[in-house]
C-alpha positions as CSV (number, residue, x, y, z in Angstrom):
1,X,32.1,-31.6,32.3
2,X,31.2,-28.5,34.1
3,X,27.5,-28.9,32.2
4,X,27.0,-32.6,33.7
5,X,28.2,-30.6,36.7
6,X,25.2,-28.2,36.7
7,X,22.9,-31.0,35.5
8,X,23.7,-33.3,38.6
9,X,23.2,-30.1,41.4
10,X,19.7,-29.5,39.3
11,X,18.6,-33.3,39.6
12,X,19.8,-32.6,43.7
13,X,17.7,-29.3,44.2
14,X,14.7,-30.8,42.6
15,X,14.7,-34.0,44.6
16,X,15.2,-31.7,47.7
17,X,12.2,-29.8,46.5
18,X,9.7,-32.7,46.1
19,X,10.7,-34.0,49.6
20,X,9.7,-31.2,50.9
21,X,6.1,-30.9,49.3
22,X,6.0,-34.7,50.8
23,X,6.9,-33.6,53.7
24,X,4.0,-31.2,53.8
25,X,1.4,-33.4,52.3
26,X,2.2,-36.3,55.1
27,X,2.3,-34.0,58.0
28,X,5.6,-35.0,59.3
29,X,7.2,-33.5,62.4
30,X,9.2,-30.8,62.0
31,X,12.2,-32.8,62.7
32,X,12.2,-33.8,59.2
33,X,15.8,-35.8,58.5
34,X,17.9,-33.6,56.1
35,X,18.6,-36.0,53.3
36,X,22.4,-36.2,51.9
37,X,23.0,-35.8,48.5
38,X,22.9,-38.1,45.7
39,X,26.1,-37.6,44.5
40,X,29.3,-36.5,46.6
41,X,31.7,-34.4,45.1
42,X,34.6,-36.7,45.8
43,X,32.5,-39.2,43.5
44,X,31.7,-36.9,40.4
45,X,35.4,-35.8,40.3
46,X,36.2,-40.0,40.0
47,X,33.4,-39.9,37.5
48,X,35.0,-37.5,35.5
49,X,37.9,-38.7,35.6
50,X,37.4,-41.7,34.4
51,X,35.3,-40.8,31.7
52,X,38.2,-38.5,30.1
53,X,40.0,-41.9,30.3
54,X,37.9,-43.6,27.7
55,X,39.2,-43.2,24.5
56,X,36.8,-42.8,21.1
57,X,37.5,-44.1,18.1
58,X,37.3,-41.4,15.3
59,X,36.2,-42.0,11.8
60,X,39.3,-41.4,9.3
61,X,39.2,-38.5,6.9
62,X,38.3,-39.2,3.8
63,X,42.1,-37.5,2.6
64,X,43.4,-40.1,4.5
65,X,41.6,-43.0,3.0
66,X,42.3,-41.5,-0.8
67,X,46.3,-41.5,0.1
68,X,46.6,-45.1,1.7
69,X,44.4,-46.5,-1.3
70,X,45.1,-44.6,-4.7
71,X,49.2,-44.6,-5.8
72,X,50.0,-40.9,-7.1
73,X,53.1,-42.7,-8.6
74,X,51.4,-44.5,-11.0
75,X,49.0,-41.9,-12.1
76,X,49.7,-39.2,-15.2
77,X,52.0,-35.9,-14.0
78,X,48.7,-33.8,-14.6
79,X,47.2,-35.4,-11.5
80,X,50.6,-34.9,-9.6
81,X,51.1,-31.0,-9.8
82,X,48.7,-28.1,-10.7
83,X,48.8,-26.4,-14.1
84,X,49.5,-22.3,-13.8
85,X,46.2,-21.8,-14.4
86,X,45.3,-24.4,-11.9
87,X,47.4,-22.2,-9.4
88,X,45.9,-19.0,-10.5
89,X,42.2,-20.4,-9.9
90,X,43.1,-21.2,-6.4
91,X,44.6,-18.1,-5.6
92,X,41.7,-16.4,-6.8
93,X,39.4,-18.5,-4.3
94,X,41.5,-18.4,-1.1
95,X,41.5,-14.3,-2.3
96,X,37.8,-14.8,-1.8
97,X,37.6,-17.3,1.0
98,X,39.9,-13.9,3.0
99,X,38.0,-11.1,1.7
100,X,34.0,-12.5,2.9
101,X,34.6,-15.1,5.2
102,X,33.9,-13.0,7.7
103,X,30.4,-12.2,5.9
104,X,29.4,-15.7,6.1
105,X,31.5,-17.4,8.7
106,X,29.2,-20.8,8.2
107,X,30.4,-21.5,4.9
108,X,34.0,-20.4,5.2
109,X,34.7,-23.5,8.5
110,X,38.0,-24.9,8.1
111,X,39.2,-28.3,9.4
112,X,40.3,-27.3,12.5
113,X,36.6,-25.8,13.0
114,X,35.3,-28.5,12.0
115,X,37.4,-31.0,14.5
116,X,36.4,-28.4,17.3
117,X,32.6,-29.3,17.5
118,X,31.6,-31.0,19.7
119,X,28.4,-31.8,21.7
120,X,28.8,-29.1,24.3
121,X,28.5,-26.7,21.2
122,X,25.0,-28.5,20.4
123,X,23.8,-28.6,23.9
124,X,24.6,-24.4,24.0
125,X,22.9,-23.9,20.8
126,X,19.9,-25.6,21.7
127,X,17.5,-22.6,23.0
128,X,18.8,-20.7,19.9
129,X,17.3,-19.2,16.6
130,X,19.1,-19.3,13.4
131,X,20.5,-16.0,12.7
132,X,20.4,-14.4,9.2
133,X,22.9,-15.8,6.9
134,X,22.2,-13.8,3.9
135,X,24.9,-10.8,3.5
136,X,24.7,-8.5,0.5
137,X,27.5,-8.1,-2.2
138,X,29.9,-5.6,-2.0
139,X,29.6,-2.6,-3.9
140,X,31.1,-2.6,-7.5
141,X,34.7,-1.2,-7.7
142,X,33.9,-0.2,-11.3
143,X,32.3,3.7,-11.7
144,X,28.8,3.9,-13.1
145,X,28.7,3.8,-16.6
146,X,27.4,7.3,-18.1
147,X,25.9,7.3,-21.8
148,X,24.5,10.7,-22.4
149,X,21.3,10.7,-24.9
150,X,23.2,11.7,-27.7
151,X,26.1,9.1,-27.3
152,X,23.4,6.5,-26.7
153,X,21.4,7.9,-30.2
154,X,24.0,7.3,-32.5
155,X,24.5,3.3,-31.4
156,X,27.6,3.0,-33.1
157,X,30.9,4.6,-34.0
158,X,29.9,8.1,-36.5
159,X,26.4,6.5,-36.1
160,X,27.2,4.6,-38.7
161,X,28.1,0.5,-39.4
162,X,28.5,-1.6,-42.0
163,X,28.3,-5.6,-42.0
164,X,29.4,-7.6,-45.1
165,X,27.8,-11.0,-45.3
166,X,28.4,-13.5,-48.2
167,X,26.8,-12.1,-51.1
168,X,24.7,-9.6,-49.0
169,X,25.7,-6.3,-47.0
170,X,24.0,-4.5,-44.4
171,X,24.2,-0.8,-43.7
172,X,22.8,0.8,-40.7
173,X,22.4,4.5,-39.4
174,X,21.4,6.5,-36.3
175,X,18.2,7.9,-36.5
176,X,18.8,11.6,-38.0
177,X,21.8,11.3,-39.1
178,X,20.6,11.2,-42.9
179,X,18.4,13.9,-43.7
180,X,16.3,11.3,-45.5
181,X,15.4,9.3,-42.7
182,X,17.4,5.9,-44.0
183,X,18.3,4.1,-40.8
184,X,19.3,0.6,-42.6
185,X,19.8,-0.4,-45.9
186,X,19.9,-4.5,-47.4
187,X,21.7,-4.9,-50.5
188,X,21.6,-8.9,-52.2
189,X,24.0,-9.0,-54.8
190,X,24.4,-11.9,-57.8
191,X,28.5,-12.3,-57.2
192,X,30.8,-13.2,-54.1
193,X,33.1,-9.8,-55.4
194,X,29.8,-7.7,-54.7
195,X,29.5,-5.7,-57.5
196,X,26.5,-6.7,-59.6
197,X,23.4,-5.9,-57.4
198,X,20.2,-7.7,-57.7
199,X,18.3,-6.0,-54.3
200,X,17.9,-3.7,-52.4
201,X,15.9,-2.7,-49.1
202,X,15.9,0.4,-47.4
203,X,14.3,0.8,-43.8
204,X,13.4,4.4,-42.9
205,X,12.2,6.6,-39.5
206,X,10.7,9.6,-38.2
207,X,9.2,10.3,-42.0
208,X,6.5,12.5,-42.7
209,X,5.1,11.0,-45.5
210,X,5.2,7.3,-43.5
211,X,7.3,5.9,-45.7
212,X,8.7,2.7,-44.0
213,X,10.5,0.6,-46.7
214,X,11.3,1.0,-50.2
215,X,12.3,-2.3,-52.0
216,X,13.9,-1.9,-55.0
217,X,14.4,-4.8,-57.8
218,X,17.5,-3.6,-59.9
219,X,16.7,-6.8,-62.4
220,X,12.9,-6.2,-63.2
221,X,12.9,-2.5,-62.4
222,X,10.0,-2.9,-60.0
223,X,10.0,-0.2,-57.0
224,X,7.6,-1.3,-53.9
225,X,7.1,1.5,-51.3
226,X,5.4,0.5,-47.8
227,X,3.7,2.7,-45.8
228,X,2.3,3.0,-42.5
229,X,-0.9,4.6,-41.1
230,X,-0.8,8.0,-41.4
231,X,-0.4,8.8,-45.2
232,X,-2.7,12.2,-46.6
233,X,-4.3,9.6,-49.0
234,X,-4.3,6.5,-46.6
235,X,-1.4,5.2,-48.6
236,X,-0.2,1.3,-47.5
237,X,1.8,0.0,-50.7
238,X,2.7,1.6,-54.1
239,X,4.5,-0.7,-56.8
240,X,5.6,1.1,-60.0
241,X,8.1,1.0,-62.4
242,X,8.0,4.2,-62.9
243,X,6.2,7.4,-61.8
244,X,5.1,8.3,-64.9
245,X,1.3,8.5,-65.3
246,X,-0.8,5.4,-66.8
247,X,1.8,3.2,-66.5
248,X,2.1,-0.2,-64.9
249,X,1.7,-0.2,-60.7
250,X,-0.3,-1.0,-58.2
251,X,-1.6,1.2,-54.9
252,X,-3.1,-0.9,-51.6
253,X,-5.0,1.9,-49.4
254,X,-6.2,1.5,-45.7
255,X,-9.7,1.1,-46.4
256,X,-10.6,2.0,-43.0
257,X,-8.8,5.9,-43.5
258,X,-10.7,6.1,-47.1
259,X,-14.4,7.2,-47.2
260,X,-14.8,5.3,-50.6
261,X,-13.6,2.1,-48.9
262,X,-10.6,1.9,-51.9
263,X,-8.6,-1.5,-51.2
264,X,-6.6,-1.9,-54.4
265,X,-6.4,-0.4,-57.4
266,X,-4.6,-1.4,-60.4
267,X,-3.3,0.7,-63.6
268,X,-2.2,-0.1,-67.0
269,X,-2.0,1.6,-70.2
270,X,-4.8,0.8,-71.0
271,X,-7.1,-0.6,-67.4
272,X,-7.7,0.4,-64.5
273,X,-9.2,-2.2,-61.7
274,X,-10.1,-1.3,-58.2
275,X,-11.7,-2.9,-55.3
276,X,-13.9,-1.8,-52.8
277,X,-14.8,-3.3,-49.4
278,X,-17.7,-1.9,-47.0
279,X,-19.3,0.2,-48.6
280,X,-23.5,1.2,-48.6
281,X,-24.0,0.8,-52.0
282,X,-22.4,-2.6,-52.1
283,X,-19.6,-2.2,-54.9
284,X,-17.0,-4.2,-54.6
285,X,-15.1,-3.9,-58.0
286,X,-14.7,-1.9,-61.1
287,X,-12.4,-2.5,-64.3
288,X,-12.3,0.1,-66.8
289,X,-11.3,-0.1,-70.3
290,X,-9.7,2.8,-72.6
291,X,-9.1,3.4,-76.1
292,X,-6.8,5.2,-78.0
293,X,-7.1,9.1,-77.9
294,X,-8.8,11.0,-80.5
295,X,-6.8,14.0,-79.6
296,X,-3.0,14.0,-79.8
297,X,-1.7,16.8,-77.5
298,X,2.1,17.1,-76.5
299,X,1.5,15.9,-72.8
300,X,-1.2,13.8,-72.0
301,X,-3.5,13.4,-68.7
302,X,-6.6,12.8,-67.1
303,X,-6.9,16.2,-66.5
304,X,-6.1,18.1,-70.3
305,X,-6.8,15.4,-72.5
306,X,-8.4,12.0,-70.3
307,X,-9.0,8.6,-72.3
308,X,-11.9,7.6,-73.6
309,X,-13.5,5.0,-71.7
310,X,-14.9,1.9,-74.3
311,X,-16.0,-0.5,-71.2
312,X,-16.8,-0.4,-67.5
313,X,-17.8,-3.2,-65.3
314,X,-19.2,-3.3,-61.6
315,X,-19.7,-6.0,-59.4
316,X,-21.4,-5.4,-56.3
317,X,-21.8,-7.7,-52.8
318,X,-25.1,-9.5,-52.2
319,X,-27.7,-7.2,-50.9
320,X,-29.6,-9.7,-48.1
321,X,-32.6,-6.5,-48.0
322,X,-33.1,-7.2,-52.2
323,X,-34.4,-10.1,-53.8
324,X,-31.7,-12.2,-55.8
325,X,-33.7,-11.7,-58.9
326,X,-33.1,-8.2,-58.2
327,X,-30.1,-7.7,-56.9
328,X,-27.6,-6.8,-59.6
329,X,-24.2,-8.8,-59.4
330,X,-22.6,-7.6,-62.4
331,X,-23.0,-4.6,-64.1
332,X,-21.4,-3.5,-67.8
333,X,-21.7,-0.1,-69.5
334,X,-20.8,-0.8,-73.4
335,X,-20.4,2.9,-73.8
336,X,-19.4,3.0,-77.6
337,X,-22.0,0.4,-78.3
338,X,-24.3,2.1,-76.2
339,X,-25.4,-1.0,-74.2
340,X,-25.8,-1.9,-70.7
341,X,-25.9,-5.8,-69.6
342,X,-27.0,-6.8,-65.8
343,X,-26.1,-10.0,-64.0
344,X,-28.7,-10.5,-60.7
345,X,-27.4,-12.7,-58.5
346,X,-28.4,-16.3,-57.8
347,X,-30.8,-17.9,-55.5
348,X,-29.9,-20.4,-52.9
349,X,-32.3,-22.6,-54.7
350,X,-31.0,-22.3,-58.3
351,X,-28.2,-22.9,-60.5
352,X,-28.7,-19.9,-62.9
353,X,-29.3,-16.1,-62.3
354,X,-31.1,-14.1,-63.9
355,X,-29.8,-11.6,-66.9
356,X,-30.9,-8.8,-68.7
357,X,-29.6,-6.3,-71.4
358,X,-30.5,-2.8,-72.5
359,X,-30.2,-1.0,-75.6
360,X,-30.3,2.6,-76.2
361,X,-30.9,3.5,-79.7
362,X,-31.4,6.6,-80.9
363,X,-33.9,6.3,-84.1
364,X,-36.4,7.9,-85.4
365,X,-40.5,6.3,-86.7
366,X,-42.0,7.0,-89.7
367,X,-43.1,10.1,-88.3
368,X,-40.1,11.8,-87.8
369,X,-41.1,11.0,-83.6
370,X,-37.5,9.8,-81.4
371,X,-38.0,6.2,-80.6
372,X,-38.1,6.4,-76.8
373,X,-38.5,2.7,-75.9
374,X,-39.7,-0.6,-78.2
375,X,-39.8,-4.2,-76.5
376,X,-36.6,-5.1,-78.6
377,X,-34.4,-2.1,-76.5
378,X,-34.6,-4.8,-73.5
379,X,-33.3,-8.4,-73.8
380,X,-34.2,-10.1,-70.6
381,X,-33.6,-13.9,-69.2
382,X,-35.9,-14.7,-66.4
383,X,-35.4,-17.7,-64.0
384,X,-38.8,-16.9,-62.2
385,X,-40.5,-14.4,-64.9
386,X,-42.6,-11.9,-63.7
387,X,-45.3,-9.8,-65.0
388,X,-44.3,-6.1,-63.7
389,X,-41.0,-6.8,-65.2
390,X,-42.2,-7.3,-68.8
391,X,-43.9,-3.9,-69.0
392,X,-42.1,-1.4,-71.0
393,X,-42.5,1.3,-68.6
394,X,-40.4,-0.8,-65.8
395,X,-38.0,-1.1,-68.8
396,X,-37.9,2.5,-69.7
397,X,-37.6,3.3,-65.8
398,X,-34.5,1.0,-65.2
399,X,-33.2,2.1,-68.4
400,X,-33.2,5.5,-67.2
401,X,-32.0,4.9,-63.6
402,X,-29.2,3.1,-65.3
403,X,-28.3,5.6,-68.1
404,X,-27.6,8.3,-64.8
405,X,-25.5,4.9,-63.1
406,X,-23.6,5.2,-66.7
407,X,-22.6,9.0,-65.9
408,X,-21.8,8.4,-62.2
409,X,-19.4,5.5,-62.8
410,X,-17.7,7.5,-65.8
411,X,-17.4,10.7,-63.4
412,X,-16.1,8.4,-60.6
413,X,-13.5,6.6,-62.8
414,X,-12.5,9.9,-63.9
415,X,-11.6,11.1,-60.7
416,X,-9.8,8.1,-60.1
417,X,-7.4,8.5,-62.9
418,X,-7.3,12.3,-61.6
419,X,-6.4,11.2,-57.8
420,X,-3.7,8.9,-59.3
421,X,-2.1,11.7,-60.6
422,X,-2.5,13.8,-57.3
423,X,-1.0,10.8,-55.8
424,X,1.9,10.3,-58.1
425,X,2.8,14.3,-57.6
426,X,2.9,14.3,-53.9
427,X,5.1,11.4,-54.1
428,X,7.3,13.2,-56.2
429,X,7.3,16.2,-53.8
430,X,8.1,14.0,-50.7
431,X,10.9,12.3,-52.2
432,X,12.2,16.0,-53.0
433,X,11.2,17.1,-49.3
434,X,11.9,14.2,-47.7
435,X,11.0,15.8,-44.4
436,X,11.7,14.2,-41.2
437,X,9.1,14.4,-38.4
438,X,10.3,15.7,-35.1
439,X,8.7,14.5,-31.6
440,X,7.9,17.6,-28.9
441,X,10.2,16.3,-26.5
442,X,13.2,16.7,-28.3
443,X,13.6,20.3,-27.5
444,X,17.3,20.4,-29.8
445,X,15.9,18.9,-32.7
446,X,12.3,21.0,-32.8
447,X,12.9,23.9,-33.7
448,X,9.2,24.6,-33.8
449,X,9.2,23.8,-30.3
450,X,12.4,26.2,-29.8
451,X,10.5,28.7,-31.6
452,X,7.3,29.0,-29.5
453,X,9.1,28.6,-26.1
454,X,11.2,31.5,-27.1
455,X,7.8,33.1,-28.4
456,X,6.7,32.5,-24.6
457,X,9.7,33.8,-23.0
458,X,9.0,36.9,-24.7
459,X,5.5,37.2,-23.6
460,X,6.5,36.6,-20.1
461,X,9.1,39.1,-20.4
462,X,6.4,41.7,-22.2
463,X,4.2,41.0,-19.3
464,X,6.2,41.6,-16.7
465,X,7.3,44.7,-18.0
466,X,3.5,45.4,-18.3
467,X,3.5,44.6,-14.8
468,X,6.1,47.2,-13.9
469,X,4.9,49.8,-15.8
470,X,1.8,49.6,-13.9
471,X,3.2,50.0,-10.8
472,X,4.3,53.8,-11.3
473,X,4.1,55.8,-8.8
474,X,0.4,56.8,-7.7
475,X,1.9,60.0,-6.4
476,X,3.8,60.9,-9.2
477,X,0.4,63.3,-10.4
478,X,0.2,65.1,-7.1
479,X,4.2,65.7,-6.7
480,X,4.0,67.4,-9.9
481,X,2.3,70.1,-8.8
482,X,4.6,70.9,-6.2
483,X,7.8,72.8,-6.7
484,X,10.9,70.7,-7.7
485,X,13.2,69.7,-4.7
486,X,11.2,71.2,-2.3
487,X,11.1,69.3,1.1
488,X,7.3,68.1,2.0
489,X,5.8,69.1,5.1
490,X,3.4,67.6,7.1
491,X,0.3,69.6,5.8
492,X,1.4,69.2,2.3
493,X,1.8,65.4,3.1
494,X,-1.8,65.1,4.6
495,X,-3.0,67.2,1.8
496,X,-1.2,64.6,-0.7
497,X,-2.8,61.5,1.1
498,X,-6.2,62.9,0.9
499,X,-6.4,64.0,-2.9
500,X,-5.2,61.0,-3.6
501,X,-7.6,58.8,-1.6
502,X,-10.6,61.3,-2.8
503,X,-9.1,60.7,-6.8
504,X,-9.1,56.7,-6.4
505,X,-12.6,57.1,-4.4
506,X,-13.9,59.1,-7.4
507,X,-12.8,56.6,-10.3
508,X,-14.2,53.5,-8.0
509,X,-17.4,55.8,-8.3
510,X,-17.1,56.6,-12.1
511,X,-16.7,52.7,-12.5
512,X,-19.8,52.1,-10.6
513,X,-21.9,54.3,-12.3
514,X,-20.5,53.3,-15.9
515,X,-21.2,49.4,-15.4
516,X,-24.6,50.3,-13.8
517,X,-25.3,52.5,-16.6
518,X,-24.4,49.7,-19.4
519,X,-26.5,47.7,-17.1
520,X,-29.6,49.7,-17.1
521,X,-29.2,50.2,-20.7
522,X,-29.0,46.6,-21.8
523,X,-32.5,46.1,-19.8
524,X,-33.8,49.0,-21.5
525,X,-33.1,46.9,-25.3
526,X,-34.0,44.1,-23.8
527,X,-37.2,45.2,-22.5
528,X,-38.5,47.1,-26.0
529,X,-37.2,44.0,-28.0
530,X,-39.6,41.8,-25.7
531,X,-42.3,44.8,-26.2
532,X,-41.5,44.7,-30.1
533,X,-41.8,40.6,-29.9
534,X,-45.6,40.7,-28.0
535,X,-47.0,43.3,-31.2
536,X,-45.4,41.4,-34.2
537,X,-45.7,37.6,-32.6
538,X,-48.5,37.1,-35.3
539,X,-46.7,37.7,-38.4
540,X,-43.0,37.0,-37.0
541,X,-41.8,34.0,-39.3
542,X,-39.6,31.5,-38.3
543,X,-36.3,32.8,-38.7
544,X,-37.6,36.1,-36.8
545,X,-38.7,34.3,-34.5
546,X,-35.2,32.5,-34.1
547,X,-33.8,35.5,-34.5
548,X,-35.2,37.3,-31.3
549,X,-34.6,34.2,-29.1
550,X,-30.9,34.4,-30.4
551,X,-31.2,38.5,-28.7
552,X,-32.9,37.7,-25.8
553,X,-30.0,34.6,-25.5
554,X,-27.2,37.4,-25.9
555,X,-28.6,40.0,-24.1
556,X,-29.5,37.7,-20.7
557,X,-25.9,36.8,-21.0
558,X,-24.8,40.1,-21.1
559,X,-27.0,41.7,-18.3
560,X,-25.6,38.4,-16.2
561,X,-22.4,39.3,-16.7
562,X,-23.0,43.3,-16.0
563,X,-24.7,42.2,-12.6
564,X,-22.0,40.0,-11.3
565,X,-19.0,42.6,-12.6
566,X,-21.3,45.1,-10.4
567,X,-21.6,42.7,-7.6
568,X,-17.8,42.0,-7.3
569,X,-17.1,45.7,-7.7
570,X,-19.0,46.8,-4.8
571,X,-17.4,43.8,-2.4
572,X,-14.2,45.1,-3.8
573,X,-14.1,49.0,-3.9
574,X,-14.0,49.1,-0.1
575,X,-10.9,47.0,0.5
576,X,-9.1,48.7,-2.8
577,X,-9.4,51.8,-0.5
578,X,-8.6,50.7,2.5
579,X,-5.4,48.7,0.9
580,X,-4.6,52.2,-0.9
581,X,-4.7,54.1,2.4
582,X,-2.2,51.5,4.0
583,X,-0.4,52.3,1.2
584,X,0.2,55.9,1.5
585,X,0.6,55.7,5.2
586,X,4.2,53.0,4.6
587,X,4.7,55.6,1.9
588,X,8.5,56.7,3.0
589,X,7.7,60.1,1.6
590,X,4.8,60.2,3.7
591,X,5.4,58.0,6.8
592,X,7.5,60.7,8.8
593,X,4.5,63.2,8.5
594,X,1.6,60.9,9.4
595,X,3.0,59.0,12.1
596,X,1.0,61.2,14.4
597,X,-2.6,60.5,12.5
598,X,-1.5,56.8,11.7
């Protein structure tokens, strides 16, 4: 009421204001009537009081409704009392609604609040802005959880755990914690009992060889090592039976670390195929064929005693810079038989390519003469012939060419079997090694790291020993030629100051002069080698010549350096003295004697 109060003596005062503004626009006398008031306070109190009198009809509660219209008799005893949990889940909330009501008073209102709004509460809150309700969470009542690195590292009890799935069990390890780098290990078995194993995979880390996973079949007997970039010969997949030399497997290369672009390459007994991939000459894939050795040696290799090689083949990429009729798809050395058979490749236009075949006999005429080439030596089909290629000297040419092809794919495929063998024994050697890589920042594993900080702390502590062995005493020369335990005087004292400020100012000298003199002499060289160079320029060759610009190179350099090292000594021998006198006069030997000259 006391609001209705204010607003009725505002409505007054501003009805009392406008009367007067009438009052001036109308030119009234100033015995202007005082008016009375709208509203006496004997009639607002009446007003009020009968207002309180009228009595509002309030909505029931919706508690109130639910118990005069539902029976709790008649419903089941679980919606008559609360369960224990039931009881501990409200105690838990009215815990709450206690402990942060008073963080967010708006949402914690009870029903007494709530019956205590009213419109006066509005009409105050009006002019208002919403406050902030947010409020942050209490802190945790728990302590920070503290996992040091090496805790953290070993991810598991010993670093070590083991899960047993039906017919299947997994192993796994912290990294380091074997010294070959297993971290996890598969193993498939045939039986529920676990006993008869038919798999197994083993996941490895931090290896220096690269080695990533080694799946092993115990049925077949078939090993598959994976690899990832990084390998010393580009390594990706090796699967062998066993590491025995020319024996069944099967090594995949990153083509992109090999030179030779190597994809694949496959061995047997008695084969060997490998594929190629980007490579200038276009070669895409050779199989070679062995025979049976003519030698029988204790141990045999590519290296002591290699296979004889009955049959090479070569297939190479299109060429789009050659011809089709001249672009040789397939390519077959017959070495026993001494033949050599081409496939060209074939035209857009045409459903057959081109062949020809070459043989190399070695006979003899009636002469006695070596048969050096005969139209029979070349069998040829043609799909477009042409004349140039029916002339025996373009035969005898690409006979040639091809008998030196012969020798370079023999040579190659040697070296093949010879780099399986290189592979196959560093293999061996890294399963024996098995060493683990170890990264710079982990300063307790590294002990190469270990080693060359420690290598550094001794330098440091070398140089700073240097250090103080250079600052000896720069009177020690001139005390010695005083008696022993003789007190100093002031004449001896000036007569110590200035033979040692005349020694240093003799050595700043000597330097001078010695650096000037290297200087003078370099010019000297350089000036007779330029004299020497103006006489001879006529019959100098071309490596003399690149010879004496290779001097004069050197020597500028040198006189460069000889001018700036005399430059900087001359800015710097004054101030060396002057710091040296400064010195000798906070010397405390000295400073009680030349106070007076200081």
């Amino acid at each position: 009421m006391e609001v209705l109060k204010e607003k009725v003596e505002e409505e007054e005062a501003a009805e009392r204001e406008e009367a007067a503004e009438r009052g001036e626009k109308t030119m009234r006398p100033p015995e202007v009537r005082k008016e009375e008031p709208f509203m006496t306070q004997e009639t607002l109190r009446d007003l009020e009081k009968k207002v309180s009198e009228i009595e509002v009809a309030a909505p029931r509660r919706p508690s109130d409704i639910a118990e005069d219209a539902i029976d709790i008799s008649k419903l089941p005893l679980s919606y008559q009392s609360n369960t224990l949990k039931e009881e501990q889940l409200l105690q838990v909330a009215d815990n709450f609604s206690r402990q942060y009501s008073h963080l967010c008073p708006h949402l914690a209102l009870t029903e007494e609040d709530d019956d205590g709004l009213n419109d006066d509460d509005d009409i105050e809150n009006l002019g208002k802005e919403e406050e902030d309700k947010s409020f942050d969470m209490p802190h945790s009542w728990v302590e920070q959880i503290e996992i040091s690195p090496e805790a953290f590292e070993t991810r598991c009890p010993n670093g070590k755990k083991v899960i047993q799935y039906k017919k299947a069990k997994v192993e796994k390890w912290s990294p380091y914690l074997n010294s070959n780098g297993l971290v996890c290990r598969l193993s498939t078995y045939e039986d529920l009992e676990c006993t008869k194993i038919l798999e197994v995979k083993e996941w490895y880390q931090n290896r220096e060889d690269m080695l990533e996973l080694k799946h092993i079949n115990k049925v077949t007997g078939l090993n598959i090592d994976y690899f990832k970039p990084g390998h010393p010969q580009a390594l990706r997949v090796h699967s062998y039976i066993s590491m025995q030399p020319e024996m069944d497997r099967t090594m995949e290369f990153y083509e992109r670390a090999r030179v030779d672009g190597l994809i694949k390459r496959e061995e047997t007994p008695k084969t060997m195929t490998e594929h190629y991939e980007g490579r200038t000459d276009f070669l895409s894939y050779r199989h070679v064929n062995f025979g049976p050795r003519v030698k029988k040696l204790a141990q045999n290799s590519a290296e002591s005693n290699p296979r004889p090689m009955v049959k090479i083949t070569e297939r190479f990429f299109r060429n789009p810079e050659k011809p089709a009729d001249e672009d040789v798809a397939e390519r077959v050395f017959l070495i026993p038989e001494e033949r050599i058979q081409l496939r060209y490749h074939c035209r857009d236009d045409h459903i057959t390519a081109s062949k020809r075949e070459f043989l190399r006999r070695t006979e003899v005429d009636n002469k006695g003469n070596k048969i050096i080439m005969t139209p029979d030596m070349c069998i040829s089909f043609e799909v477009e012939p042409m004349e140039h290629t029916k002339k025996l000297l373009y035969q005898y040419e690409a006979m040639m060419q091809l008998k030196n092809e012969e020798k370079l794919s023999k040579h190659q495929a040697w070296e093949s079997e010879l780099e399986v063998l290189e592979i196959l024994k560093l293999r061996e050697e890294e399963e024996e090694a098995h060493t683990l890589t170890i990264s710079i920042y982990d300063t307790k594993r590294n002990e190469k790291s270990k080693e060359y900080r420690e290598a550094m702390e001794r330098v440091m502590h070398e140089e700073h020993l240097r250090q103080v062995e250079a600052q000896l005493d720069y009177l020690a020369p001139f005390l010695a030629q005083l008696p022993p335990g003789e007190k100093l005087t002031r004449w001896q004292a000036v007569r110590l100051k200035d033979e040692c400020l005349n020694d240093f100012k003799q050595r700043l000298i000597d330097k001078a002069n010695l650096i000037q003199a290297r200087f003078e002499k370099e010019t000297q060289e350089l000036q007779k080698k330029q004299q020497w160079y103006q006489e001879n320029q006529v019959t100098l060759t071309t490596e003399d010549e690149d010879l004496y610009l290779s001097y004069c190179s050197q020597a500028m350099f040198r006189i460069r350096i000889l001018e700036q090292r005399l430059n900087r000594h001359k800015e710097l021998a004054p101030l060396k003295y002057l710091a040296l006198e400064e010195k000798l006069y906070k010397d405390p030997r000295l400073v009680e004697h030349l106070k007076v000259f200081g």
